[in-house]
N, C-alpha and C positions, 0 to 999 in steps of 0.2 A: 359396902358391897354394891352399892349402889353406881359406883364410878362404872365397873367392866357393864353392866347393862346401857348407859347409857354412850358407852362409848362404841361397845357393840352397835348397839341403833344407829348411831352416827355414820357409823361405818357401812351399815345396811342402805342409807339413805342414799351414802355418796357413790357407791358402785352403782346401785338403781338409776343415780343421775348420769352414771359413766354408762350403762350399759342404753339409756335413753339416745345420750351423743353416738355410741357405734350403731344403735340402731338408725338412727337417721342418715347416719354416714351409709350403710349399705341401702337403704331405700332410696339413697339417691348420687347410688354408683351408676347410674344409666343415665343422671339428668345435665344435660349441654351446660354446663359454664359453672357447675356445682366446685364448691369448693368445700375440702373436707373440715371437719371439726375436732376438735380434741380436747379433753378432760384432762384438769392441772388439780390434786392434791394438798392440802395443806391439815398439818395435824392441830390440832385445836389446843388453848392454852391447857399447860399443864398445874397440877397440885402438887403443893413444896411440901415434904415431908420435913427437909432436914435442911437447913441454907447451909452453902460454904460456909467452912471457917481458914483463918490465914493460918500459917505456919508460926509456930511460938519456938521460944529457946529450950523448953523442953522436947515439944512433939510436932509432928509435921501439921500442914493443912488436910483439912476435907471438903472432897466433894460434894454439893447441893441433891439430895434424894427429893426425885419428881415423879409421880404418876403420870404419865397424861391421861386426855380426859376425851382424847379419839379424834374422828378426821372428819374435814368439812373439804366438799367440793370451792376450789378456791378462785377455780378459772374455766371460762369455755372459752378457746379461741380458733383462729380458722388459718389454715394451710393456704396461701395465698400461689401456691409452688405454681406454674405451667400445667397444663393439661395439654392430653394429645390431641393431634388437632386432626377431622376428620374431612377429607374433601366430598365436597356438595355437587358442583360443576355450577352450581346456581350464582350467578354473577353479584347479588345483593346479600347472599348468608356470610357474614365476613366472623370473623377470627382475629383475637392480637396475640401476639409469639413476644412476648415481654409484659411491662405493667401498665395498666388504664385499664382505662373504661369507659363501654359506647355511653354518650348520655341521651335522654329519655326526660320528654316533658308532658304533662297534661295539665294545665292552667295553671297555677302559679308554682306546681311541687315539680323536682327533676329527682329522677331516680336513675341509678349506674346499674350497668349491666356487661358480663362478658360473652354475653350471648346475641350474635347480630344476624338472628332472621328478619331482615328488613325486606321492604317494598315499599313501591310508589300505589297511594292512591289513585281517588280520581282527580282528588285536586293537585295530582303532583306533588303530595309530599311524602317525601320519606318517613314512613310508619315502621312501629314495629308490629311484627302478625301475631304477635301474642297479644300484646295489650291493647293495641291501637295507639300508643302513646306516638307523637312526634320524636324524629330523630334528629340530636343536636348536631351541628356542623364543628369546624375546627372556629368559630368565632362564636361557637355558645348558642345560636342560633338557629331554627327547623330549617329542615334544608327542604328548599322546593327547586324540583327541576322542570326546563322546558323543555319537554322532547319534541311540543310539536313542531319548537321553529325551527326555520329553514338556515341552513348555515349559509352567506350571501355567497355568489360567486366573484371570481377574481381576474381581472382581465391578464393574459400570457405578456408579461414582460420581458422575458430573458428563459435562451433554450441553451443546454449545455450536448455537445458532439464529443460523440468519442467513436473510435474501431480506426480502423486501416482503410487505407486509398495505396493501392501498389506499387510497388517500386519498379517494379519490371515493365518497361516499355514496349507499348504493345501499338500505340496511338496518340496523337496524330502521328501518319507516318506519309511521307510522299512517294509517290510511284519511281524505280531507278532501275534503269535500262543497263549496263556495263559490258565492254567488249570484252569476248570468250578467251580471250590472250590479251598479254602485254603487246604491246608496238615496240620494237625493234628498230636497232639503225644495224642494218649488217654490211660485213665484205665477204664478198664471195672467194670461194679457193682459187689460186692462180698459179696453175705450174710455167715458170720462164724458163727458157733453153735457149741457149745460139746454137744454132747449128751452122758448121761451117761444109758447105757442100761447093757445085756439086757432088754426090757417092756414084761411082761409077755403078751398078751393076747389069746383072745380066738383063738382056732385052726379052720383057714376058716375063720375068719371075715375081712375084708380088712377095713384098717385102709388108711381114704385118707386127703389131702388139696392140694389146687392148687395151682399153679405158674404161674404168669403174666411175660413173659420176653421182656423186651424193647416194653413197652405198648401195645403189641401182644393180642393174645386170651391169654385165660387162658387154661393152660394144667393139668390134671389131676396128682397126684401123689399119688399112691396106691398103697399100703402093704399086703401082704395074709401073715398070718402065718401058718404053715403047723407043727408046731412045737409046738405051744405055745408062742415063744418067736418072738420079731420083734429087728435087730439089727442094729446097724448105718450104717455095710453093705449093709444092706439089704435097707435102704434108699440109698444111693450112687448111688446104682446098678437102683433104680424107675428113681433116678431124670435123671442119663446118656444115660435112656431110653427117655429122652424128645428132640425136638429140641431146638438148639439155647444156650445152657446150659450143663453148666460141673461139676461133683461136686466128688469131690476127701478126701477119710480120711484122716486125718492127725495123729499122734499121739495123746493119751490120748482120742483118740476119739470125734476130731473134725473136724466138715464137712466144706469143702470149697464150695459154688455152686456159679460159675463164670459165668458174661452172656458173649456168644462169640462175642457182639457188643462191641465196645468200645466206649469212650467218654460220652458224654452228650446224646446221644439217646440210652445207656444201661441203663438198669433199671431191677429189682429185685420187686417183690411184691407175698407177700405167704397170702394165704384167707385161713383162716380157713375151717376145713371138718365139715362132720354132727357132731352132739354133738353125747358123748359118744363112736364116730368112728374117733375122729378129732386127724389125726396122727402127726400134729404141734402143739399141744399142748399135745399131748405122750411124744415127742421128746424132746419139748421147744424148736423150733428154731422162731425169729421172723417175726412177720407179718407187721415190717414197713417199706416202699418203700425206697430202696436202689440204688442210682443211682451215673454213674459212670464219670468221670471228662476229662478236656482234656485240652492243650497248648498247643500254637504257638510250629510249627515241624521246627527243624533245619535241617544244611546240618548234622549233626550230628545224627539225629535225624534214630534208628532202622526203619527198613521198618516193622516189625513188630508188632512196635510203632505207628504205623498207626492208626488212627482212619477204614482207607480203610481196612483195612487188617481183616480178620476175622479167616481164621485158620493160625499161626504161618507160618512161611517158614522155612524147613531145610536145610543145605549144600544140594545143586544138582537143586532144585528148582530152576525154571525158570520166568523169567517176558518175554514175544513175546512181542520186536515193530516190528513196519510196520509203511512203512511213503514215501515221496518222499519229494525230496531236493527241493533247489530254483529254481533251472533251470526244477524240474520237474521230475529227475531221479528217480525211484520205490529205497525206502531203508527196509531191513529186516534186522534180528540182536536177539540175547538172550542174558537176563544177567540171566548169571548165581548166586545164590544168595552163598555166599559163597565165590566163585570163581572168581567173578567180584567184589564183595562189598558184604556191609550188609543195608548200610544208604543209605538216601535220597541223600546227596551227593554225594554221590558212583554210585547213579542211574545216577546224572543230567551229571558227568562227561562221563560214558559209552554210553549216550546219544547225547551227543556233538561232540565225537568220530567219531558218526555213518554220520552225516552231513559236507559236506566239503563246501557250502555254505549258512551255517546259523550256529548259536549258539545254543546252549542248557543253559540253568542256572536256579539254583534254587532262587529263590528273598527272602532273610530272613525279608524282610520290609513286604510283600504282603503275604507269604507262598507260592506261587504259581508257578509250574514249566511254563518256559516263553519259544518260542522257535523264534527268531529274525534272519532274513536272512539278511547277512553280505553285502550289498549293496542293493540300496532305487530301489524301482519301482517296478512293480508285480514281485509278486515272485507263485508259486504251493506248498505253505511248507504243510506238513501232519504228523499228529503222535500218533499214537494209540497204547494203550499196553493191555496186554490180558496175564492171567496166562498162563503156560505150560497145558498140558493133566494129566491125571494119576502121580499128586505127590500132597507131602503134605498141604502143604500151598497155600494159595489164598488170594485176596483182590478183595472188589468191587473197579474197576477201574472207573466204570460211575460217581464217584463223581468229576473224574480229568481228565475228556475229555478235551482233546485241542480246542480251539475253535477260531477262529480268531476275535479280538479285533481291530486291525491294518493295514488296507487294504492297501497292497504296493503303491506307487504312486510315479511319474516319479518327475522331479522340477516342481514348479512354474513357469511361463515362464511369461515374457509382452514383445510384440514384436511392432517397428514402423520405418519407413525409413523416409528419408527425400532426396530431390534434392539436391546435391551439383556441384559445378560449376570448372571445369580444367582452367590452365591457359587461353584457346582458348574461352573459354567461353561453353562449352560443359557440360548440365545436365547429372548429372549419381543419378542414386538410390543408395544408402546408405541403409542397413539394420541396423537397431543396436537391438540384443537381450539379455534381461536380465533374468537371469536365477539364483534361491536361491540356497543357497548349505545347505548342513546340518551345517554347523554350525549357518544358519538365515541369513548370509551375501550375497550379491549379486554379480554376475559376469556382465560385459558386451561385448559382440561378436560380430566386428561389419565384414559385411563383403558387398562383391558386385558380381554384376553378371560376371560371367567368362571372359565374352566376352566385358566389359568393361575395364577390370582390373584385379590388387590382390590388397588386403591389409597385406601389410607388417609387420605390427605389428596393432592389431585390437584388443586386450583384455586387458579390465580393471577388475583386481580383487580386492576382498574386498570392495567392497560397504558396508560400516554398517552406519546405523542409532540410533539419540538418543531414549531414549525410551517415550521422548514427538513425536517423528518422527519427526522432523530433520532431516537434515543429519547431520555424523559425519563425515565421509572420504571417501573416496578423495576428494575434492571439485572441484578437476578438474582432466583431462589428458589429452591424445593425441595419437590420431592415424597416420599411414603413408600408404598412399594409391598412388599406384603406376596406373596413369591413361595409357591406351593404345595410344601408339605415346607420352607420357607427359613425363615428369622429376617426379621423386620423389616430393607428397605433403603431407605436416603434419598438419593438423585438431586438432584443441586445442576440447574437451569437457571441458564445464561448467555446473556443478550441482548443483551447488545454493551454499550462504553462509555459512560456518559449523555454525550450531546451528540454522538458518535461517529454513523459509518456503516459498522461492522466487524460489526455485528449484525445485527438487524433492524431495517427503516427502516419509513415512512409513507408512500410517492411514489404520484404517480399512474401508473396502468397496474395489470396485474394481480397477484396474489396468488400468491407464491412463496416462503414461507417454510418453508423447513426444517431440520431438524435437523443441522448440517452436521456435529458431530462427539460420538464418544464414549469415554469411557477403557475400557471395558470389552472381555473380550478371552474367547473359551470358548478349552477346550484346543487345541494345535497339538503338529503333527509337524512334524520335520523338512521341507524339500521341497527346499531349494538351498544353497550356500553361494559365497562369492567371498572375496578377499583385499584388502584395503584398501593403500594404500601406506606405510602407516607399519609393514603385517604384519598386521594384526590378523584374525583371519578371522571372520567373520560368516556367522552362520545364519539362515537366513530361514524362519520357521515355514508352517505352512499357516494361522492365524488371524491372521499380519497382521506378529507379531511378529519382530523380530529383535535377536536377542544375541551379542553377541562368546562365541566358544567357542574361543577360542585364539591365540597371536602366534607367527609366525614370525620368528625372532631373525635379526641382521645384526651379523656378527662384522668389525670393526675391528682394524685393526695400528699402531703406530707408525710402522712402514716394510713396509707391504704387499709392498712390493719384496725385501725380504728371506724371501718363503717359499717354501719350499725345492714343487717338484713331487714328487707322490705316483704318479701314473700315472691313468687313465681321470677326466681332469681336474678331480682334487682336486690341494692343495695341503696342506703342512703347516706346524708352527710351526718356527720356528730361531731359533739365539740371536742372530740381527739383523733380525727379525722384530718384535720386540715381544711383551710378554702381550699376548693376545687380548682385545677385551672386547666383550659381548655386549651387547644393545639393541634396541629398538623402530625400525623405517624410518623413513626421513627425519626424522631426529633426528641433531645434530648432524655427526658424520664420516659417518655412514652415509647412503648414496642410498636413493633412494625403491623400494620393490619394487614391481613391475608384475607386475596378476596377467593370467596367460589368453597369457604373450606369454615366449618364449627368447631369450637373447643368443648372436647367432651369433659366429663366429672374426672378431676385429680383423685379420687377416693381408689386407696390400693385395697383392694379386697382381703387378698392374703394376710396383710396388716393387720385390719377388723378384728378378722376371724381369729387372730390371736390375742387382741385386745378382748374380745366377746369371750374368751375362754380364762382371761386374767378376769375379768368382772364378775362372773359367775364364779370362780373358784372365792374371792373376795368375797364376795353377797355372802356364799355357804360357810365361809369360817367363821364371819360375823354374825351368822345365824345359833351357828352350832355354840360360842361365847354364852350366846340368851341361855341353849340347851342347860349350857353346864353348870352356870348362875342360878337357873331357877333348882336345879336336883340340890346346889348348896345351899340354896335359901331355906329347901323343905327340908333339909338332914339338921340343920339351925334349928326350925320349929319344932322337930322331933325330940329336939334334946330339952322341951320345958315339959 
């Protein structure tokens, strides 16, 4: 009877042990890097009532009749699972999201932990705030950092350009003068008639018909005979009497009546007079509209030839310019016709003469006299012609005023600096400007303030682009800039790759090319740091810079499971543990460390709580066993 008591008790013991392990598990469901525990069962050897026997040729086998003899606590082991991870913002509270462990020295002992409230002392080394222990690096190692040094500065090597320079021409442009019409070569209308007279009529009656010249009024044209007769002369003499109109005999008695316009706006039309007085049908000259023609004028091309031109020019005759040059100077000047020329060419060259910064020329493509000032940007060009006074010949000039077409203008410009950095580490401003040239290609200028420096050589020319806008050339250079107190330094430019749009292009829209980037760096301090996941910790300078100044190590086991607890949750090594070995985060066995964030307790509560109520219901059967043992032990001693 003795077996169920002590087996009871056993049983009391080993729930008492299980209900100790859930009690600990929920005392330290709130503690950073806890990892749970759990209670493993094993029943204790048991007592052989009756051993197997084999099966014989009579009767079968039996099985072996055992009591057992109750249960021993067999095993505590620990939940190694992931815990949630809780963010801090604090840049040194780190976390691992897989397996390891921060390691932890204080004279010759290391102890593990998944708990990384760390800080720098004052000697710069990575502690932990709980213990004060040193914190081991990824080579096994206290990690000590320097924050107080200076990161060095880095003299500017090489600057990289990108944005747009326009496509749309706007600049260099030159000043250009152009005449308000084409030049013309015209023939004027010519109505011929013979008349064969003399017509007898009456003596006193005026014999008339009109003449319409270059779709003008109509003019009168009217015959008195004083004689009886009316003769071809005596027409000649009516019509020479009209404006606008020439009419000349010819032999045999044929009239020429020329209209003094030329081209396509001369014209000719004769209306008959009253009947019975109608001196174009005396005559027979006719009454259908006659109009006169005209072609593209060369340099070749008589001035007289002119559609302009209305009375001929003779040797002596004069054409008056007047005008000022490009800088502005007042010019005057006569061509004389004859004496200078006859043609249009003849004019454009006596013209050209007259200007010593600008051109003259006539354009056989356009017909049009051009007048172009011989370098881009404003210019004052001017040029006006006007017949002489008192001589033969004339032209209307208002058809071929000069007029400006082509408003000078200086280059296209895009201008932008950027900071660069001396060997000392000393910002200086850099200008660089780009400037088109007439042939569309681009220069660039770079320069700096006097009192910084010079640049020794600072011009890049030829900049062209494809005409997708790419670039085509150069795709780089290099300036040499000589800082004040410095040695000679030489500046690489980069502008992207030929054929490329990673640099600088050509597009249309506006101008936005700058310096996007540079290597150059002046001194920095300290200002921040953070921890990467692999450990590494990074400083981030106040000039831009940032360098790794240290690894936070992640210590691995063969059997994590085998390390023994230390107390204020560290852990140690034991011989089923494994050697340790230490390493950079998320590398191989080791998880990724997370900085700024804590791993809280894997302990599932709800779990517990139903483990706490499996222990206790266990503890009371194994109690109530005792109960019911002891009433049969006394109901035994009642019966002596």
């Amino acid at each position: 009877m003795t077996r169920a008591f002590i087996s009871a008790l056993g049983g009391m013991h080993a729930n008492q042990d299980w209900m100790d392990v859930i009690g600990n598990n929920l005392a330290n469901s709130n503690t950073l890097g806890y990892k749970s525990a759990r209670a493993l069962f094993s029943d204790q050897l048991s007592a052989t009532l009756k051993p197997a026997t084999a099966p014989g040729s009579v009767s079968g086998g039996t099985n072996p009749q055992q009591i057992g003899m109750g249960v021993v606590l067999s095993s505590v082991d620990r939940n190694l699972s992931q815990g949630a991870l809780s963010v801090t913002g604090r840049p040194f509270d780190l976390a691992l999201a897989g397996e390891g462990f921060f390691g932890l020295q204080v004279g010759s002992n290391t102890f593990y932990t998944r708990v990384g409230t760390f800080a720098l002392d004052s000697n710069y080394d990575m502690t932990d705030l709980r213990s004060g222990y040193k914190v081991l690096g990824a080579d096994g190692q206290p990690i000590n950092i320097k924050v107080d040094n200076v990161f060095p500065p880095k003299a500017t090597s090489s600057l990289d350009f990108k944005g747009n320079l326009p496509s749309e021409i706007t600049g260099p442009l030159s000043e250009e003068l152009t005449s308000s019409a084409p030049f013309k070569s015209g023939v004027a209308a010519t109505l011929a008639t013979t008349v064969v007279g003399p017509f007898g009529v009456p003596v006193g009656e005026a014999y008339t018909f009109d003449l319409t010249m270059n779709d003008g009024s109509a003019q009168e044209v009217a015959v008195t005979s004083t004689t009886g007769t009316i003769s071809a002369q005596d027409v000649v003499d009516a019509i020479n009497g009209l404006d606008h109109v020439t009419a000349a005999l010819g032999a045999g008695g044929m009239i020429d009546v020329t209209s003094e316009v030329k081209g396509e706006k001369s014209s000719i039309k004769v209306t008959p007079g009253q009947a019975g007085k109608d001196l174009a049908a005396l005559i027979g000259i006719g009454t259908s509209l006659v109009t006169g023609s005209e072609t593209p004028a060369g340099v070749g091309t008589d001035l007289n030839a002119l559609t302009a031109n209305t009375t001929p020019y003779v040797p002596g005759d004069t054409i008056e310019f007047s005008g000022s040059d490009a800088d502005g100077a007042p010019l005057a000047a006569s061509f004389v016709y004859g004496a200078d020329g006859t043609t249009v060419g003849d004019l454009a060259t006596f013209l050209d003469n007259q200007f010593a910064g600008a051109t003259v020329a006539f354009n056989p493509t356009s017909q049009q006299m051009e007048l172009t000032a011989d370098k881009t940007g404003e210019a004052t060009l001017s040029l006006v012609l006007l017949d002489g006074v008192n001589q033969t010949g004339g032209s209307d000039w208002t058809d071929h005023v000069m007029s400006l077409t082509t408003n000078g203008q200086g280059p296209d410009t895009s201008s932008t600096s950027v900071e660069v950095y001396d060997a000392s580490g000393t910002a200086h401003q850099l200008s660089f400007d780009y400037e088109r040239q007439e042939d569309g290609s681009w220069n660039l200028d770079v320069s700096i303030p006097a009192s910084e420096g010079t640049v020794s050589s600072g011009s890049i020319t030829g900049i062209v682009f494809n005409a997708d806008g790419s670039i085509l050339s150069p795709a780089a250079g290099s300036v040499t800039v000589q800082f004040t107190g410095q040695g000679s330094q030489s500046v690489s430019l980069d502008f992207g790759q030929p054929g490329g749009f990673g640099g600088v292009t050509q597009f249309g829209g506006d101008a936005s090319v700058l310096a996007s980037g540079q290597d150059g760096y002046g001194a920095g301090e300290l200002a921040t740091m953070d921890v990467q996941k692999d450990g590494t910790i990074q400083g981030f300078y106040s000039n831009g810079q940032v360098a790794s100044l240290g690894s936070f190590g992640v210590a691995t086991f063969a059997n994590q499971g085998g390390l023994q607890e230390a107390g204020d949750s560290m852990w140690e090594e034991t011989a089923n543990s494994g050697q340790v070995t230490f390493g950079a985060g998320f590398t191989g066995a080791a998880g990724e460390v997370v900085g700024g964030a804590l791993e809280e307790s894997n302990v599932d509560t709800a779990e517990e709580f139903v483990r706490l109520i499996q222990a206790q219901r266990g503890f009371q059967s194994n109690a109530r066993v005792i109960s019911v043992q002891d009433e049969m032990m006394s109901e035994a001693n009642n019966m002596l």
